[in-house]
N, C-alpha and C positions, 0 to 999 in steps of 0.2 A: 260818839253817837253814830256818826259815819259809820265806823269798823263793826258795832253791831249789826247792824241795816245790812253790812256786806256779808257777816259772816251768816245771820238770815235767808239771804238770798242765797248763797253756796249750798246752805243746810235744805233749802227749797230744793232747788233745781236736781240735789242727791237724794233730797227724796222721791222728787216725781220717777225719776229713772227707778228706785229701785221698789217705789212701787207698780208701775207698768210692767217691772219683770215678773213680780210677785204674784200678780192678776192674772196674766199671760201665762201663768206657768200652773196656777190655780185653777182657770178656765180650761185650759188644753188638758187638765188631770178629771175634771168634770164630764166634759167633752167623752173621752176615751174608756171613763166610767158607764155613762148611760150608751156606750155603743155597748159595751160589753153588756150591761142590764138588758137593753134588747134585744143580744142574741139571746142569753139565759131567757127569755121571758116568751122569743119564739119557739126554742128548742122547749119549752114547759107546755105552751100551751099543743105542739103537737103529741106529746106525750101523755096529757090529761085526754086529747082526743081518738089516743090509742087507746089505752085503760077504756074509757069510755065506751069505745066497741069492741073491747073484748069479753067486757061485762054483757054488754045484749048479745053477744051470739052466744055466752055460755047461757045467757036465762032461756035462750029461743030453744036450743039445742038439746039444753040437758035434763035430766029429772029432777023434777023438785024437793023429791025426797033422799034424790043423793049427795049422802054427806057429804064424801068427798069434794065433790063438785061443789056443794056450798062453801065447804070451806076455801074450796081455792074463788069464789066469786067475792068472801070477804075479806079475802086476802088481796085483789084485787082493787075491793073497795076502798079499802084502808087506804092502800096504796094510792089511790086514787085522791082520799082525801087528805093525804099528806103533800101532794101534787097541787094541790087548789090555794092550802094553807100557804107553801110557798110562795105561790103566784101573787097573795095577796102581801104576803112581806117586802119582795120584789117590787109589788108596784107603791109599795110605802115607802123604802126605797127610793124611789124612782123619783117618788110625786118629793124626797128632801134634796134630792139632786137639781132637781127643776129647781126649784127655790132657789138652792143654793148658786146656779147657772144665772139667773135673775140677778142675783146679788151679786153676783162677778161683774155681770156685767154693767150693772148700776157703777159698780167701783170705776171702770174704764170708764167710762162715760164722765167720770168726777176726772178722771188722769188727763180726758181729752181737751176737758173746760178747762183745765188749769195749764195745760199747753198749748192753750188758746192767747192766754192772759202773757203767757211767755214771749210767743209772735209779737203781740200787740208792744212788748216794754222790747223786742227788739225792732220795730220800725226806723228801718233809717240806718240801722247797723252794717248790712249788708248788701252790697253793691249789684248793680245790673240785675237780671231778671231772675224771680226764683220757681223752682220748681213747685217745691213746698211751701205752703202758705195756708190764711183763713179765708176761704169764700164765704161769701154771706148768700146763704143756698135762700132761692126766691127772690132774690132781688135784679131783676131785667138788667138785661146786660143795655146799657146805653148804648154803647156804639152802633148799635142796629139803626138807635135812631137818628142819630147823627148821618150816618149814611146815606139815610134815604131821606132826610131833610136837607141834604147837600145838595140834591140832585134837583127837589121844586123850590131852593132859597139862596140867598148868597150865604158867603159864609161866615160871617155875624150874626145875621136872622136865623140862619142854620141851627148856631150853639142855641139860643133862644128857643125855637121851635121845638129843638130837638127835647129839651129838659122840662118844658111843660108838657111833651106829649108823654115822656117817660112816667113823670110824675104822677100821670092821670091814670096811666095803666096797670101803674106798680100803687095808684090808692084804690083804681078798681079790683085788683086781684084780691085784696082784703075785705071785698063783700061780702056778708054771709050771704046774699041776697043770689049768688052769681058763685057758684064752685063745684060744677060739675066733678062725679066723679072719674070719669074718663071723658078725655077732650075729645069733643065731637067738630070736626072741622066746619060743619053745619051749623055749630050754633052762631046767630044773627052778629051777635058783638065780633066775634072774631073772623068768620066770614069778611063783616063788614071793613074790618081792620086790614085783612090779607090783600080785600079788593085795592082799599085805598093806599095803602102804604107800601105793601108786598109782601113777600115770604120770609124777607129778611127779620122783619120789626116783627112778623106773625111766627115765627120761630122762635124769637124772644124772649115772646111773653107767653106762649107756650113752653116753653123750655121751664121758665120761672115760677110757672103755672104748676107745673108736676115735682119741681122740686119742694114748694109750698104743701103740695101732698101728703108728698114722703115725710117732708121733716118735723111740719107744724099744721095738721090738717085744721085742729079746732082754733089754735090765735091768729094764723093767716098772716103774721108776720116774720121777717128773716129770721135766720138762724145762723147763726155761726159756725164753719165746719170746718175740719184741718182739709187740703185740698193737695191732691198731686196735681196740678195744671198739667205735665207735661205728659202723664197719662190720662186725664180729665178724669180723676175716678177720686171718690175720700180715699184719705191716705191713712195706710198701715201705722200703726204707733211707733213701731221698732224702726220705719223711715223715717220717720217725723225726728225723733227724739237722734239717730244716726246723722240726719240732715244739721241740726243744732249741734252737733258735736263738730261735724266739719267747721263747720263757719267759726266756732269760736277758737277752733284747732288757726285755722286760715288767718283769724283775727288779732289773733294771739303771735304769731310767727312776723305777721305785718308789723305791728306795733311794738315788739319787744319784749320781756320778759319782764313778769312784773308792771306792764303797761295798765293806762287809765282805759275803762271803755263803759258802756251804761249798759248796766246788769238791770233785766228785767224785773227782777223782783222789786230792788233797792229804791227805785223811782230816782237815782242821783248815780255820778259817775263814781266810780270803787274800782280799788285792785283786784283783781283775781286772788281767791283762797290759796294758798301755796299747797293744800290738802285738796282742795276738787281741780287744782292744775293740774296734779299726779294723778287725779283720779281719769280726769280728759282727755289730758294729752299724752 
């Protein structure tokens, strides 16, 4: 039962990699696509704008009864409206690209949550501080308030003070009642916050505040996101998934070949696949 569970988990972990490249390499062909459809579609529309004035300065200019001249004005026309037809296949085109861009990216976003769930079955694995990891975007960084509970309490009343005032601010921030769309340092609640507490706790919950934004404007609560801490920015997939490759590269040399270690998927301790060791290492 064990060795299914492990070989499960290997076949996981081979698939998310080689679906993130698959997406990434889908998306970047998307991408490179609708650049090209918007040159084509700029170089169209100045050239329906050309025809277009070439046709009124022959009507302005020329005789109506000269044939010649008609002919080349519907020759022109044609032209013209062969020009428009394009335009419109182009942006049919365009409008299955968008979709299909959509859907790309919907995919990554399924690669991200699933090497969310990865992180989570490795806690504990990996020693000292990580670059890479999940921050839970919206949720008030505590230590703010810690710190400045330190200063008006001792430091038992401090931890106390500190996680009831946390608590209060991180169930305010999920009001619909209270969600500015741009923080206005004027408004009364946080004014009131900055006066009493300072800039530290008022940075915070601010900071928390526009992450809730970004991630989850309508449920107001956290979210799960892959994190570069040491550049404070979300992280790139192809680091995230680089990042897991060192550590269990790392983990694997530490412990020996063929060592026991707890594979996130498995929920239980398992050998390494002897087919994604070669694959990894």
């Amino acid at each position: 039962m064990a060795s299914i569970e492990q070989k499960k988990g290997d076949e996981d972990l081979l698939r998310l990699i080689e679906e993130q490249r698959r997406e990434k390499e889908e998306a970047l062909k998307i991408v490179l696509e609708l650049e090209r459809q918007l040159d084509a579609k700029q170089k169209l529309e100045m050239e329906i704008v050309e025809l277009k004035g070439k046709v009124k300065v022959i009507k302005l200019m020329a005789d109506e009864d000269d044939t010649a001249v008609q002919g080349q004005i519907k020759k022109l026309n044609d032209e013209l409206e062969e020009k428009v037809e394009e335009m419109g296949d182009l942006e049919d085109m365009n409008q299955t690209l968008v979709v299909k861009e959509r859907e790309s990216n919907y995919e990554l976003q399924e690669v991200r949550k699933e090497l969310i769930k990865v992180f989570k079955g490795m806690k504990g694995m990996f020693s000292g501080h990580t670059n890479i990891g999940v921050k839970r975007m919206g949720e008030i960084d505590s230590k703010a308030f810690l710190d400045a509970c330190k200063v008006k309490y001792g430091s038992e009343e401090a931890q106390i003070k500190a996680s009831e005032l946390c608590s209060m601010w991180q169930e305010e921030l999920k009001n619909p009642a209270w969600h500015p769309e741009v923080i206005n340092e004027n408004d009364k609640k946080l004014k009131t916050l900055k006066v009493e507490w300072g800039i530290g706790i008022f940075d915070a919950v601010v900071a928390a505040f526009m992450e809730l934004n970004e991630y989850n404007p309508s449920g107001r609560y956290e979210v799960n996101e892959l994190w570069n801490f040491k550049d404070n920015k979300k992280a790139l997939l192809k680091k995230v998934i680089s990042y897991i490759l060192k550590n269990l590269r790392s983990l694997k040399r530490k412990r020996g070949h063929g060592s026991y270690f707890f594979y996130p998927f498995c929920n239980h301790v398992c050998i390494t696949c002897p087919n994604l060791s070669s694959f990894l290492f």
